[in-house]
C-alpha positions in Angstrom: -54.1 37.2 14.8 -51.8 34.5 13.7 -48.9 36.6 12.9 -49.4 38.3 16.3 -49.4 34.8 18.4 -46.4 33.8 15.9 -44.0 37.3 17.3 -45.3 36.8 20.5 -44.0 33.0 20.5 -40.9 34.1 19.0 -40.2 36.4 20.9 -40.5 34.2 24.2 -38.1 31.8 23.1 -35.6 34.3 22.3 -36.1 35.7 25.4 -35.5 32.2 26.4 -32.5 31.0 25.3 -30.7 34.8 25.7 -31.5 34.1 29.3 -30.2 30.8 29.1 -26.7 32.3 27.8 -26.8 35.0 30.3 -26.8 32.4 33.1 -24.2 29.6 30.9 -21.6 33.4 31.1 -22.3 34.2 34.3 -21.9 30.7 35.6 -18.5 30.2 33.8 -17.8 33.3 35.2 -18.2 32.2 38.8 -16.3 29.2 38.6 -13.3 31.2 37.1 -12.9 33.6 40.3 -11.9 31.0 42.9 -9.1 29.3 40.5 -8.3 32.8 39.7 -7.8 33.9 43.3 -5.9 31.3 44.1 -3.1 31.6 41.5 -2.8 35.0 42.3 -2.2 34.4 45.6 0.4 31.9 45.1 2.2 34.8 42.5 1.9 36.9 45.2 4.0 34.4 47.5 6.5 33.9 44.4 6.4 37.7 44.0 5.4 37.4 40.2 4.2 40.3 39.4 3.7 39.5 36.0 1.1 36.3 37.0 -0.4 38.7 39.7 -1.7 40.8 36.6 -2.4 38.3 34.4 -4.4 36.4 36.6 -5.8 39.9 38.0 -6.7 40.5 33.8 -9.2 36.8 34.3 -10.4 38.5 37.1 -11.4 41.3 35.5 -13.2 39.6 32.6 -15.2 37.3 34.5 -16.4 40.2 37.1 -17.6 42.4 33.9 -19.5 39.5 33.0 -21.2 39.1 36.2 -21.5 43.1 36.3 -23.5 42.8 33.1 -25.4 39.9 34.2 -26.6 41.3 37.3 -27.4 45.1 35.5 -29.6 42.5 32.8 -31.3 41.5 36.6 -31.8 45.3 37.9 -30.2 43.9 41.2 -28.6 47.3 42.4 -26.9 45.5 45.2 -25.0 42.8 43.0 -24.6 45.7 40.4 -22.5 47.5 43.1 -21.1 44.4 44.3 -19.7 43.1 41.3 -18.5 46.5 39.8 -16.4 46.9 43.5 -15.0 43.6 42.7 -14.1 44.3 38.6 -12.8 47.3 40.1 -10.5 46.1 42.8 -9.4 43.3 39.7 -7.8 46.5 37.9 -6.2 47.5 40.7 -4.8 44.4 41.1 -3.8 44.2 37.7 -2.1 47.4 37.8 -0.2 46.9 41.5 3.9 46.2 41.9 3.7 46.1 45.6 2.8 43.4 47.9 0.8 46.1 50.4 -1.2 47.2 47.3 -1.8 43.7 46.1 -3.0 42.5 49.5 -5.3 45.6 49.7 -6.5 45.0 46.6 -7.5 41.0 47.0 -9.1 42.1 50.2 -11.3 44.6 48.3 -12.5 42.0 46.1 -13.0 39.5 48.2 -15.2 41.4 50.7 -17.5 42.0 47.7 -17.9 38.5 47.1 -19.1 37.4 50.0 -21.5 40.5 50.5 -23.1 39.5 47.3 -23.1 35.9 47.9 -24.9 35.9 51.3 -27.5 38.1 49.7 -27.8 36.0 46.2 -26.5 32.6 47.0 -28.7 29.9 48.1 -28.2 26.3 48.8 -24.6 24.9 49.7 -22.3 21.9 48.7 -22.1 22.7 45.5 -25.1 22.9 45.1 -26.0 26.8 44.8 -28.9 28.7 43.5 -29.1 32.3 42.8 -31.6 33.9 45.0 
């Protein structure tokens, strides 16, 4: 009985504090996007292709993170959501031309808010995942 209560109790507070990384990653990852966007649209104005994909390359990172974090939730949705977006990253990543970089930026950014108005709450910096 003891050594039953003792797994169970240690099993909750791994559960715990995994969870408690999963939202620290996916939390970083959030907060990287914007920043990210916004340098690659300023390459895009300078016509650096090589910053486009590098920053594209953050891009892609932090969306596999929130990918992963939302397929640990079971939200289909967000699942979708965020792969659209890791996808559209690569593209980026990949694309020379400005058409193909625009198109791709639009992609991801469509996502984004999709997801957000369906798993964002609260506003002013203050946000909560729904």
């Amino acid at each position: 009985m003891k050594r039953t209560l003792l797994s169970i109790t240690l099993i909750s507070v791994f559960a715990a504090l995994c969870s408690a990384q999963d939202d620290a990653a996916y939390m970083t990852a959030m907060k990287t996007v914007n920043p990210s966007l916004g340098a690659v649209r300023t390459a895009m104005t300078a016509k650096d292709n090589a910053a486009v994909a590098a920053e594209a390359k953050k891009l892609v990172d932090a969306f596999t993170t929130i990918n992963a974090y939302w397929t640990a939730k079971k939200a289909d949705d967000a699942i979708g959501f965020s792969a659209t977006a890791r996808d559209a990253a690569k593209a980026l990543a990949a694309a020379t031309d400005a058409d193909a970089q625009t198109a791709a930026v639009t992609a991801m950014r469509g996502t984004c808010n999709q997801c957000h108005m369906a798993h964002r709450a609260g506003g002013g910096g203050q946000f909560t995942i729904k």
